[in-house]
C-alpha angles and dihedrals in degrees: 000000000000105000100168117111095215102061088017115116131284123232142190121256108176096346094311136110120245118185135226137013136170146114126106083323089073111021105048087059088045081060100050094046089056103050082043083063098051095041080059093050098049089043095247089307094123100074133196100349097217087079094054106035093038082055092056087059104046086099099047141160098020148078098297091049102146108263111283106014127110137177123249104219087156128095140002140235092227089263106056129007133224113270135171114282121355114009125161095233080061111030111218082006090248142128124192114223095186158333 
């Protein structure tokens, strides 16, 4: 999920547009929404998703890093900066391109 404010969504406050949002704020809801959907569609088979998505990065960042996925190793939030592998400004350091 993008969650860069600067290439993040717009959205309508009184009728008029405000650009642009991101950041944890939108993507961490993105996210939910989408492993939500896919609960849906596997009937609630799939379970809690840290186990599965925290399995997809065991082998980050390398060669055999699951198709899609990148580490973010750029950047900071002014209290922790982007590192390879786990950081606490990314989370499990990942973005998924896409699906």
């Amino acid at each position: 999920m993008d969650a860069d404010p600067e290439s993040g969504v717009s959205i309508f406050l009184d009728g008029t547009e405000q650009c642009c949002y991101g950041g944890t704020s939108l993507s961490s809801p993105l996210s939910l929404g989408v492993w939500a959907r896919l609960q849906s569609a596997h009937q609630n088979k799939l379970g809690f998703a840290g186990p599965v998505l925290y399995t997809g990065a065991v082998a980050l960042p390398s060669a055999a890093s699951p198709a899609g996925f990148h580490d973010i190793i750029v950047g900071a939030n002014g209290l922790y900066t982007a590192l390879p592998g786990y950081d606490l400004v990314t989370g499990l350091g990942l973005s998924l391109i896409h699906i």
